[in-house]
C-alpha beads as a LAMMPS data file, in Angstrom:
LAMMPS data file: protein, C-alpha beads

312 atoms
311 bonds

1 atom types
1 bond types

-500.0 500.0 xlo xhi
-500.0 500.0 ylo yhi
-500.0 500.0 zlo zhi

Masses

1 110.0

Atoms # bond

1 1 1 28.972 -51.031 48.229
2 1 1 26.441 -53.188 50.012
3 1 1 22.678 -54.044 50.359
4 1 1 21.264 -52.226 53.104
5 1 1 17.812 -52.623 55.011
6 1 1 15.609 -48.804 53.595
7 1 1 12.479 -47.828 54.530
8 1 1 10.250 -45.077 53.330
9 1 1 8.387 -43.769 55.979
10 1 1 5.515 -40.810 55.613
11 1 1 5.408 -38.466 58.410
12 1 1 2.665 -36.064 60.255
13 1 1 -0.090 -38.794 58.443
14 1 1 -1.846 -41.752 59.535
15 1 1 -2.624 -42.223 55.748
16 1 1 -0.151 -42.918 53.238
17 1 1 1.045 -39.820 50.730
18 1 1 -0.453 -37.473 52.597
19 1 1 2.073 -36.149 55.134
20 1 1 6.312 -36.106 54.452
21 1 1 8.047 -38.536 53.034
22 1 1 11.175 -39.491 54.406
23 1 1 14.216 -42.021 53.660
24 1 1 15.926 -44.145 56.034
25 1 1 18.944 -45.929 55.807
26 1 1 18.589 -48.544 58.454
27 1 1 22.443 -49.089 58.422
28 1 1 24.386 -46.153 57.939
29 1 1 27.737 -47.846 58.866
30 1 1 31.327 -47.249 57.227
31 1 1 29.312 -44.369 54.769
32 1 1 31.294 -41.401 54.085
33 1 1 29.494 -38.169 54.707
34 1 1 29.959 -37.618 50.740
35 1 1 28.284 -40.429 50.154
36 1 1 25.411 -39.774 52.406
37 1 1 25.190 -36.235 51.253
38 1 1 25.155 -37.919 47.498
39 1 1 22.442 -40.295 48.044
40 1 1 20.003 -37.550 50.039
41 1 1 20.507 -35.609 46.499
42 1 1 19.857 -38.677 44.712
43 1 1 16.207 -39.313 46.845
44 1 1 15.849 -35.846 46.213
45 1 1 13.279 -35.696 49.584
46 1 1 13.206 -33.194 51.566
47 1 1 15.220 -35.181 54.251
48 1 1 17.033 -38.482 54.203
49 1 1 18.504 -40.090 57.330
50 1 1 21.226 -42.653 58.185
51 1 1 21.375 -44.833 61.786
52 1 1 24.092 -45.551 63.241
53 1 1 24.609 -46.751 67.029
54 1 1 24.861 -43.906 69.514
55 1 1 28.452 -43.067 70.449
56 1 1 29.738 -44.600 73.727
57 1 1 28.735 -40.972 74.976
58 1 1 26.150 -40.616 74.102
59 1 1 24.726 -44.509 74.954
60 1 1 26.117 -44.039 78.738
61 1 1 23.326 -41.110 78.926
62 1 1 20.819 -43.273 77.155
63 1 1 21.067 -42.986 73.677
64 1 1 19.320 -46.026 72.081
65 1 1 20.287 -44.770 68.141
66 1 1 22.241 -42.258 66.452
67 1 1 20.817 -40.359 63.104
68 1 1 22.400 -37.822 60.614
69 1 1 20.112 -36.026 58.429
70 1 1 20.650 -34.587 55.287
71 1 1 18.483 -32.281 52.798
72 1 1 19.398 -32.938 49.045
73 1 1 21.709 -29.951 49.530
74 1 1 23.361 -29.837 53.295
75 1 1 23.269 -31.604 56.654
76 1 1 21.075 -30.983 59.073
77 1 1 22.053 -30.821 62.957
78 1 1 17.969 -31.784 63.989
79 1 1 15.133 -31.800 62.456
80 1 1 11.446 -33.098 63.306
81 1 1 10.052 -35.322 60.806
82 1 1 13.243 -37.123 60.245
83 1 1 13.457 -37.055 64.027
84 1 1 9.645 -38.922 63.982
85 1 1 10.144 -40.638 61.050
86 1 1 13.651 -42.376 62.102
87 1 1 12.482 -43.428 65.173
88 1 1 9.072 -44.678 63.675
89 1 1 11.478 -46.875 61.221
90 1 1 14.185 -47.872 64.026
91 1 1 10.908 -49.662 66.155
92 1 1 9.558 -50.922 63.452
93 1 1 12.678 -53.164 62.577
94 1 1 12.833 -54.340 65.918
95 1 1 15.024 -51.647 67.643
96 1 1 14.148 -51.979 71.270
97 1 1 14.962 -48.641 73.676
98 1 1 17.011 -48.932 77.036
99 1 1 14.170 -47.000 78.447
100 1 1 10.465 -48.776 78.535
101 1 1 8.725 -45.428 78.262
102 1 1 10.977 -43.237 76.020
103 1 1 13.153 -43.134 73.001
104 1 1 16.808 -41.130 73.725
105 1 1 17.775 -40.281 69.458
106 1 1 21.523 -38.545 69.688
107 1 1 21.863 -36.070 67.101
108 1 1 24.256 -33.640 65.789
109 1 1 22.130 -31.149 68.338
110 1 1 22.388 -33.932 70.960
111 1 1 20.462 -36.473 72.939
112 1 1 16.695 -35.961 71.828
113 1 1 13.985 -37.676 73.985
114 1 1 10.846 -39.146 72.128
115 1 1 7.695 -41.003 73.760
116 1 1 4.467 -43.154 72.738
117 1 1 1.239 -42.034 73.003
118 1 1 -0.495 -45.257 71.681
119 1 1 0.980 -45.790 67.957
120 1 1 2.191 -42.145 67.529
121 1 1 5.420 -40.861 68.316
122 1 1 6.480 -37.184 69.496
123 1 1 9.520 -35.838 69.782
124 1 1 10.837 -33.165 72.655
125 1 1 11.669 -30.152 71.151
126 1 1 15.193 -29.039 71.742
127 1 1 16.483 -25.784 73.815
128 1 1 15.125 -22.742 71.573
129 1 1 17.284 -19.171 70.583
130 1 1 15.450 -16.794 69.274
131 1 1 15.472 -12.911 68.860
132 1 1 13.921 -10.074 66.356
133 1 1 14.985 -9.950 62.708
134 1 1 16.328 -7.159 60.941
135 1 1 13.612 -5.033 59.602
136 1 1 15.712 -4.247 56.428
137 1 1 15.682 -8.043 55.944
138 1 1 12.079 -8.984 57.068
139 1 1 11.070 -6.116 54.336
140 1 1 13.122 -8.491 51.902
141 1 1 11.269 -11.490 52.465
142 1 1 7.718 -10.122 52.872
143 1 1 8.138 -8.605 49.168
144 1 1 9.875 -12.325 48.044
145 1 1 6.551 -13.886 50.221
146 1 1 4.290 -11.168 48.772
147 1 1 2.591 -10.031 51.791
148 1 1 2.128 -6.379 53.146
149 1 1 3.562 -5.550 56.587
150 1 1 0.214 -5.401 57.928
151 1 1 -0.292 -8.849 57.478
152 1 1 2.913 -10.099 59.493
153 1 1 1.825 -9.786 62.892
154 1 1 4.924 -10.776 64.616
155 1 1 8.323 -12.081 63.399
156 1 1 11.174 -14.345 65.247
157 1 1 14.483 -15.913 64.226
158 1 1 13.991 -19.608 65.828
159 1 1 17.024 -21.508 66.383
160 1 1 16.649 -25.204 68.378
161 1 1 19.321 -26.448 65.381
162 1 1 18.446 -24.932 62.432
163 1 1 18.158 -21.709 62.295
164 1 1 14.373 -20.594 60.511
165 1 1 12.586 -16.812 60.302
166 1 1 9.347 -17.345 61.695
167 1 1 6.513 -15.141 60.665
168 1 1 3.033 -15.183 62.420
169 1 1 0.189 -13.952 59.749
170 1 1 -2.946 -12.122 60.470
171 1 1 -4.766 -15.303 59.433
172 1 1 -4.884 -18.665 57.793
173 1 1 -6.724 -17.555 54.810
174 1 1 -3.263 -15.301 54.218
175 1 1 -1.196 -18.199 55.092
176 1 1 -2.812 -20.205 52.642
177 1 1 -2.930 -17.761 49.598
178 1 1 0.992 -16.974 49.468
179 1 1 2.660 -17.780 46.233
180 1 1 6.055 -16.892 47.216
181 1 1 8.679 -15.623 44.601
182 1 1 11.325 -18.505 44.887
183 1 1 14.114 -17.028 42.996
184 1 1 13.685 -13.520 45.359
185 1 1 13.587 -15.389 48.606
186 1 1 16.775 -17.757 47.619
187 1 1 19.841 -16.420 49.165
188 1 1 17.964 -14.216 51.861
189 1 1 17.576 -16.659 54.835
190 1 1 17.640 -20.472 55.410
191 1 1 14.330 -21.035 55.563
192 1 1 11.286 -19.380 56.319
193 1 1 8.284 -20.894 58.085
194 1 1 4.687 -18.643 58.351
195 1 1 1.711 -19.542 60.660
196 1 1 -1.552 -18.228 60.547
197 1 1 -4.608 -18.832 63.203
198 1 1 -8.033 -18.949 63.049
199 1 1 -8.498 -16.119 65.653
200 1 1 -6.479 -13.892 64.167
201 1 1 -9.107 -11.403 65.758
202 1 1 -7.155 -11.411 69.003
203 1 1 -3.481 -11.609 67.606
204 1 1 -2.791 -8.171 66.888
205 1 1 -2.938 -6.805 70.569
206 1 1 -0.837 -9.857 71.749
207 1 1 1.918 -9.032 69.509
208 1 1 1.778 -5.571 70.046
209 1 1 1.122 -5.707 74.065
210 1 1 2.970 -7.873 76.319
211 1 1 1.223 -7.352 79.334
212 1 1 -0.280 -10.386 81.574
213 1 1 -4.200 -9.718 80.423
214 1 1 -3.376 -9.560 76.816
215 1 1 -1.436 -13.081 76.591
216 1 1 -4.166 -14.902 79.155
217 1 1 -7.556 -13.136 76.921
218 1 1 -5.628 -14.932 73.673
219 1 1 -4.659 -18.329 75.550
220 1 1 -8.655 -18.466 76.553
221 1 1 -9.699 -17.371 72.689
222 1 1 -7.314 -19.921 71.297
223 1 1 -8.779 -22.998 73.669
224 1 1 -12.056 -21.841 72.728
225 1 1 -11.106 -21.886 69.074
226 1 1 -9.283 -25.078 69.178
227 1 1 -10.822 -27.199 72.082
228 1 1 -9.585 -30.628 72.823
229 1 1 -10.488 -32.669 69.673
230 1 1 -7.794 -32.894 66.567
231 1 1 -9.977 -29.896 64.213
232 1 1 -6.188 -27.445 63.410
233 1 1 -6.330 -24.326 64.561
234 1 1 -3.038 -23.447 63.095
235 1 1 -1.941 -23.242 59.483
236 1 1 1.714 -23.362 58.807
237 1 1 3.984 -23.103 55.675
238 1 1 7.495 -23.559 55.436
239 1 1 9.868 -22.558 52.396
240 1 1 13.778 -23.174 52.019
241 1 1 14.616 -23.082 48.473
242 1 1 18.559 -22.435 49.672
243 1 1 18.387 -25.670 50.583
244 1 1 16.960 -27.189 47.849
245 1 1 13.042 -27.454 49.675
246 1 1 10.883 -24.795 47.383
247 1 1 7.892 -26.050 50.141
248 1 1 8.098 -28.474 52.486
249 1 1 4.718 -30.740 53.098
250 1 1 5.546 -30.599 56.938
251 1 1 8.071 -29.300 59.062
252 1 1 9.003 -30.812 62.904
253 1 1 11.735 -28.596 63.160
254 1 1 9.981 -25.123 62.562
255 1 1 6.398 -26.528 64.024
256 1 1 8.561 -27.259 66.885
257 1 1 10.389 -23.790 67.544
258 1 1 7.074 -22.002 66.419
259 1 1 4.861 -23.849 69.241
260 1 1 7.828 -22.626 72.207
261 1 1 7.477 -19.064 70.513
262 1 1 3.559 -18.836 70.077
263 1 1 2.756 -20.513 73.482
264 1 1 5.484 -18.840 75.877
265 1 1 4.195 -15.337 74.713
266 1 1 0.369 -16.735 75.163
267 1 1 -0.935 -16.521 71.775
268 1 1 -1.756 -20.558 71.616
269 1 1 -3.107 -22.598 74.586
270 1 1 -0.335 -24.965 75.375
271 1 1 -2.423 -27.586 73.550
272 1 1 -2.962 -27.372 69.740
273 1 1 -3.006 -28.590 66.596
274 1 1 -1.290 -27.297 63.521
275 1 1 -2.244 -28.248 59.438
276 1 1 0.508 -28.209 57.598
277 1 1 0.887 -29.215 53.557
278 1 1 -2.639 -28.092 52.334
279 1 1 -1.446 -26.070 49.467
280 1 1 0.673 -28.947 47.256
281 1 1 -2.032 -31.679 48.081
282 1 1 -0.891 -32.756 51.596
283 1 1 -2.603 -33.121 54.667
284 1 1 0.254 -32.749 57.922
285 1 1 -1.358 -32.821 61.007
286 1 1 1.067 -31.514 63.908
287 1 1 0.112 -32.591 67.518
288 1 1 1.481 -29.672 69.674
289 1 1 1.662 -29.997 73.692
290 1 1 3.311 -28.295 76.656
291 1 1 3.475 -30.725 79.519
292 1 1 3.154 -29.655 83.595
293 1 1 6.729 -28.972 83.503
294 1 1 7.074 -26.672 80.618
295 1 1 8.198 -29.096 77.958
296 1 1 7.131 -28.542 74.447
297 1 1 6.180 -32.142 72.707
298 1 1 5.388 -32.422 68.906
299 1 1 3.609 -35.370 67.811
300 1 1 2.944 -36.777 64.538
301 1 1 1.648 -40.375 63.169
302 1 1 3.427 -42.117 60.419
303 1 1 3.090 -44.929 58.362
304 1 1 5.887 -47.117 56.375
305 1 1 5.444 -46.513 52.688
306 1 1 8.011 -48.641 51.010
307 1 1 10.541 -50.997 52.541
308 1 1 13.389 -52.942 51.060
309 1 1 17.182 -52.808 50.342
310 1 1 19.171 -49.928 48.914
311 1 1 23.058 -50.579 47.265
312 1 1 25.296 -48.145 48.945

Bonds

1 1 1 2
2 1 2 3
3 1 3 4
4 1 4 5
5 1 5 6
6 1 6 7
7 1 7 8
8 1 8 9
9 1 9 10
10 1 10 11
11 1 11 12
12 1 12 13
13 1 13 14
14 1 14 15
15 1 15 16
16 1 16 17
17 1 17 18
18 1 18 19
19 1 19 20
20 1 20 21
21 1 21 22
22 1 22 23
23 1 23 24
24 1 24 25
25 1 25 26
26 1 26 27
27 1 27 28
28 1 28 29
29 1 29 30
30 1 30 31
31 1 31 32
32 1 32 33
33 1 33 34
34 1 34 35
35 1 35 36
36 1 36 37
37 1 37 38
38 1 38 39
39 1 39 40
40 1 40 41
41 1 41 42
42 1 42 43
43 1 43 44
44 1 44 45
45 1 45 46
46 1 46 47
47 1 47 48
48 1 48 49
49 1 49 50
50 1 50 51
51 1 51 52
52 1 52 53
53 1 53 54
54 1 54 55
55 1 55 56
56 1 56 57
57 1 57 58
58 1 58 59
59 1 59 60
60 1 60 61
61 1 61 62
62 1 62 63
63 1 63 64
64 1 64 65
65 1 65 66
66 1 66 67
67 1 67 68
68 1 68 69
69 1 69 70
70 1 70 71
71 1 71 72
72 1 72 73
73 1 73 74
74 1 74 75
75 1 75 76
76 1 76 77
77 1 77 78
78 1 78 79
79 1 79 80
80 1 80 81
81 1 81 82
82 1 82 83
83 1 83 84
84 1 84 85
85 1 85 86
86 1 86 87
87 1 87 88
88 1 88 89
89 1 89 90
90 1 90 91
91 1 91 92
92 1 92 93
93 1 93 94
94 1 94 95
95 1 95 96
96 1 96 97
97 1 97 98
98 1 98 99
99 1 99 100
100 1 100 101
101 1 101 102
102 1 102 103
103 1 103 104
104 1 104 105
105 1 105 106
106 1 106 107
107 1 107 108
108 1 108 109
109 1 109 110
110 1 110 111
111 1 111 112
112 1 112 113
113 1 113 114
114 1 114 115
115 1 115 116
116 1 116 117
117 1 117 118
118 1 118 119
119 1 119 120
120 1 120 121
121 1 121 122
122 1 122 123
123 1 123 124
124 1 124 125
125 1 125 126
126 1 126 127
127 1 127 128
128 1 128 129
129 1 129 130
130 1 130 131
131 1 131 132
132 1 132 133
133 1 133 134
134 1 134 135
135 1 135 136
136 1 136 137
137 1 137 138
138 1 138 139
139 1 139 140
140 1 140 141
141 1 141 142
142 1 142 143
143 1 143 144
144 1 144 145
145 1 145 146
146 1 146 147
147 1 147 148
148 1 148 149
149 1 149 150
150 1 150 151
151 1 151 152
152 1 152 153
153 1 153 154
154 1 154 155
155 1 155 156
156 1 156 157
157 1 157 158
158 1 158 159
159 1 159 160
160 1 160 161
161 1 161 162
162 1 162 163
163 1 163 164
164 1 164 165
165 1 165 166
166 1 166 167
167 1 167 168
168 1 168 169
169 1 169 170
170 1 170 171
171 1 171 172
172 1 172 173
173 1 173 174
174 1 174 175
175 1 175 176
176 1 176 177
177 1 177 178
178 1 178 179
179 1 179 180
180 1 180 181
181 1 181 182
182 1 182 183
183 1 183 184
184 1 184 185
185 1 185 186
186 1 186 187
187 1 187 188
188 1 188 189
189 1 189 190
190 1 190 191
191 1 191 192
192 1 192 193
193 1 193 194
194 1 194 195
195 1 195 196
196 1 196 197
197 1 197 198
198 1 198 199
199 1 199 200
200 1 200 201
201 1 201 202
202 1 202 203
203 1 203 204
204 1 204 205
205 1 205 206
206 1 206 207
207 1 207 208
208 1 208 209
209 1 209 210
210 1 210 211
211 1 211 212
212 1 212 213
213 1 213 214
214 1 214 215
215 1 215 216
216 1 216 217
217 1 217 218
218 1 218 219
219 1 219 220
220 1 220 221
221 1 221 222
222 1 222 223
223 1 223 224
224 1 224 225
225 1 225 226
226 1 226 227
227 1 227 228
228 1 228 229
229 1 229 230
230 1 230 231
231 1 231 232
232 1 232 233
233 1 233 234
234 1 234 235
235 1 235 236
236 1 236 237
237 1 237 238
238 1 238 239
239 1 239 240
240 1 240 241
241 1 241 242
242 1 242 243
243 1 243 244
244 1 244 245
245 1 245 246
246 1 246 247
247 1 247 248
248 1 248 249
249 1 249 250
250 1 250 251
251 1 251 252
252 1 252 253
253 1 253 254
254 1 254 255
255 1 255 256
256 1 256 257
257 1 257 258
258 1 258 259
259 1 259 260
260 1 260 261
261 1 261 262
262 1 262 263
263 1 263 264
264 1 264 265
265 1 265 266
266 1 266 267
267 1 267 268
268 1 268 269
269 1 269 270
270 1 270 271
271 1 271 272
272 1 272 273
273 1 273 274
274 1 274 275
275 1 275 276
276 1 276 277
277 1 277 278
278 1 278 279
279 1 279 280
280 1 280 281
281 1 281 282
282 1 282 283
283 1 283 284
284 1 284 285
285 1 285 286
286 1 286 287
287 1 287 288
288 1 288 289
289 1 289 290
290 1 290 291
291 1 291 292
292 1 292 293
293 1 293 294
294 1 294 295
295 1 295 296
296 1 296 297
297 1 297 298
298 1 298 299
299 1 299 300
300 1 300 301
301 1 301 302
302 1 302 303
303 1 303 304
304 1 304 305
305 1 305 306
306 1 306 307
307 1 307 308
308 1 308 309
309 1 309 310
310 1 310 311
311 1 311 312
């Protein structure tokens, strides 16, 4: 064992304790992945992270760092605000990118591309699966979430790494009342992530008509709804108690697959911003964006809450 550089970082806040906390092990060298997987459980954070240098591979396509992430329960091939958070730490102590105008992180899902916009970081989110659930299983996990099948508007497995069920709600007010059933929901499915807008109004006909008018009259409502300033239009929670999260204050990972589902089938404007935490005292804010070419980019501030030396 050794002293090695730590920071904890808070992520999806530009104020302190109000967003996701995260660890980072500055110096993840000559760790075992038992001993990694040891100390995540011993944070007991919803993520902890190690860097290491990027793997001769991975560094001749640009990688500047390499992280593994761990939950207090399992590793984690990506995930957002470790993804934001890691980076956010890796600058900080002086790392300086091979690029002037973008980060290159390699993780177990590969080479993930991050830029600046002024202090905050966002993160490209990675290729995206996704297909229809099981309605056996979605029946589960509405009565573990306690919501009526009215009230689920549309429903998605998202896999860009992880693998979450994503549930669009008729509204945030529904989003924001769930007190989910933890011990019914563990052992059904990884995680599950529900989203709610404020113009719930137009979101039944988009999920149940596909056709070119109904996606561009909900892309207009949502701009209208959500304009240009930072206001949320979305409200998202995320639970994983399989993995040892019961809620999670803010989640890259799901925000990340939910913004390629919601704004490819023209529910959000490719701009928007998403609340995430409100229920256990938090205050996420999610920066969605789609650029000119298509890319999906989630941004988040953050802001270094401890730093010091851990003994591992």
């Amino acid at each position: 064992m050794r002293q090695r550089l730590f920071k904890q970082v808070d992520v999806f806040t530009a104020q302190p304790y109000l967003g996701n906390p995260l660890a980072v092990v500055l110096d993840g060298s000559d760790l075992s992945t038992e001993t990694m997987q040891g100390f995540a459980r011993w944070t007991n954070l919803s993520e902890t992270t190690f860097l290491l240098p990027p793997s001769p591979e991975a560094a001749a396509q640009g990688a500047d760092y390499r992280v593994r992430i761990f939950t207090p329960g399992d590793e984690l091939p990506f995930a957002g605000h470790p993804t934001l958070g890691s980076c956010h730490a890796w600058l900080q102590a002086g790392g300086t990118p091979q690029a002037p105008d973008v980060i290159v992180q390699e993780c177990a899902k590969g080479l993930v591309k991050l830029r600046r916009d002024g202090t905050r970081l966002a993160f490209a989110a990675p290729s995206l699966q996704r297909s229809a659930p099981d309605a056996a299983l979605l029946a589960q996990v509405a009565a573990a979430l306690g919501l009526q099948s009215q009230q689920i508007l549309g429903a998605q497995w998202l896999n860009n790494g992880p693998t979450w069920l994503g549930l669009l709600l008729d509204s945030m007010d529904t989003v924001l009342a769930l007190q989910p059933d933890a011990a019914a929901l563990k052992g059904l499915v990884p995680g599950v992530g529900v989203a709610g807008m404020d113009i719930a109004s137009a979101a039944p006909d988009l999920i149940v008509r596909s056709n070119r008018e109904a996606r561009a009259f909900g892309a207009r409502d949502a701009a209208t709804a959500s304009g240009d300033d930072d206001t949320p239009s979305v409200e998202v929670r995320f639970f994983a108690p399989d993995i040892g999260v019961l809620e999670d204050p803010v989640t890259g990972s799901f925000n990340a697959s939910l913004a390629q589902w919601l704004i490819a089938d023209g529910i959000t404007p490719p701009r928007y911003v998403a609340a995430q935490g409100t229920c256990i005292g938090r205050a996420g804010r999610v920066f969605i964006e789609q650029d000119a070419a298509g890319q999906v980019w989630v941004g988040g501030d953050s802001v270094t809450c401890i730093e010091g030396k851990v003994l591992l």
